[in-house]
C-alpha positions in Angstrom: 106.2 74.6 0.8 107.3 72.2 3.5 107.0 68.8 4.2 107.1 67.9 8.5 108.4 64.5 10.1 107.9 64.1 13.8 109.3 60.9 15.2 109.3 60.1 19.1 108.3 57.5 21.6 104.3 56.3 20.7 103.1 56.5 24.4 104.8 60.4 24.1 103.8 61.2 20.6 100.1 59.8 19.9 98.2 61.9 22.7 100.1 65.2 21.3 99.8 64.6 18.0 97.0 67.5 17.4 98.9 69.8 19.6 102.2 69.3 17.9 100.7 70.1 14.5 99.6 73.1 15.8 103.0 74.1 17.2 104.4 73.2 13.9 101.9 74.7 12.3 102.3 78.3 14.0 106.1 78.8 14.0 106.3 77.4 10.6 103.5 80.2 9.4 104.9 83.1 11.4 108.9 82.1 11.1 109.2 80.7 7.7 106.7 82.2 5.9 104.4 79.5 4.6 101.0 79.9 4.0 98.4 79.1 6.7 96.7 76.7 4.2 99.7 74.4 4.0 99.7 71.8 6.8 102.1 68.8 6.3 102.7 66.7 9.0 103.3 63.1 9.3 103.9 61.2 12.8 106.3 57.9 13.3 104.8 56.9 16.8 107.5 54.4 17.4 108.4 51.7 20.4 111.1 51.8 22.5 113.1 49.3 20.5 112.3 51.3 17.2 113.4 54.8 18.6 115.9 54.2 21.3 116.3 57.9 23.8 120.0 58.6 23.5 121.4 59.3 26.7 120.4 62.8 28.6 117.4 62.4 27.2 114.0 61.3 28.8 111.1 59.4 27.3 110.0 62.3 25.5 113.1 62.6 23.0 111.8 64.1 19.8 112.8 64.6 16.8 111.5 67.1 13.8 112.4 66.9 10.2 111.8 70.0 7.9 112.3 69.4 4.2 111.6 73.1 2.3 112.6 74.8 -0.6 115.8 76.5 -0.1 116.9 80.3 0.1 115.7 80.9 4.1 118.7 82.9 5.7 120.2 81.1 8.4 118.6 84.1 10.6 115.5 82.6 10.3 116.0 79.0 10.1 117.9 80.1 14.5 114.7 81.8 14.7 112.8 79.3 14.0 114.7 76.6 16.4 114.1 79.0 18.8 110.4 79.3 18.8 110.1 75.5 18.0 111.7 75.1 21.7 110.2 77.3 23.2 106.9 76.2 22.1 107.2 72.7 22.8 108.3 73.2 26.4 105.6 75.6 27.3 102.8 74.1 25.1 103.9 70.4 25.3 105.9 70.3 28.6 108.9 68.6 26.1 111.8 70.3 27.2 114.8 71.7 24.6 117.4 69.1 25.8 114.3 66.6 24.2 114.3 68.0 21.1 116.2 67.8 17.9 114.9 69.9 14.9 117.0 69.3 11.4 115.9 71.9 8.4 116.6 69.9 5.0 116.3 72.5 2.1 115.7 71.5 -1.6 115.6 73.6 -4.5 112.0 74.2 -6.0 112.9 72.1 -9.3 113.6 69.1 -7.4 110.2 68.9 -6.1 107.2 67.8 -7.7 104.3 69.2 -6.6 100.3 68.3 -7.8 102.0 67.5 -11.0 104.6 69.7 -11.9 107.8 70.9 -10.6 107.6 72.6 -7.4 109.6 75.8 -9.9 106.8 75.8 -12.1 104.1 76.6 -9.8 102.7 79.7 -8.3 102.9 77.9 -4.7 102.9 80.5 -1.8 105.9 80.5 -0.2 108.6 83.6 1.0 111.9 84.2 0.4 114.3 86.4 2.1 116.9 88.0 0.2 
């Protein structure tokens, strides 16, 4: 289970928003493990005065919030920042040095999920041990 946040410049993130969801969408399915079915992304289009671009950054400073249920090895989380970068510079034409990914992890019982605690479910998820 993961939740996605995207937040970036709204003149930079509205026209991509279908193409970052599918960049999400892949390296979260084939890096983390999640299940193709599970597609949770929300975009904050903002203005310039909303989401100032620190400096040595362009206009196209992005920035990705993960929020999953803990127990990925750090392995894959570097794995996953890795193909996250990569895809957005060749898919998206946003460069690394544009991008700033954070992974949040939450146990399953502090989630609740359609109802009941994310550790009560049967939700399709992997764990490496």
């Amino acid at each position: 289970m993961a939740q996605f946040k995207v937040y970036g410049r709204d003149h930079v993130l509205r026209p991509l928003r279908a193409q970052l969801s599918d960049v999400l969408h892949g390296a979260a399915v084939d890096v983390l493990g999640l299940s193709a079915a599970e597609r949770f992304h929300r975009f904050f289009p903002m203005s310039a005065e909303d989401f100032p671009t620190p400096e040595g950054r362009s206009e196209d400073y992005t920035v990705v919030e993960v929020l999953v249920f803990s127990g990925r090895t750090v392995a894959t989380k570097k794995a996953f920042f890795r193909r996250l970068c990569a895809d957005f510079a060749e898919r998206l034409g946003i460069e690394p040095v544009d991008l700033e990914i954070t992974v949040v992890e939450t146990p399953r019982h502090d989630w609740g999920v359609r109802g009941r605690a994310g550790d009560e479910r049967d939700l399709p998820y992997r764990v490496e041990r």
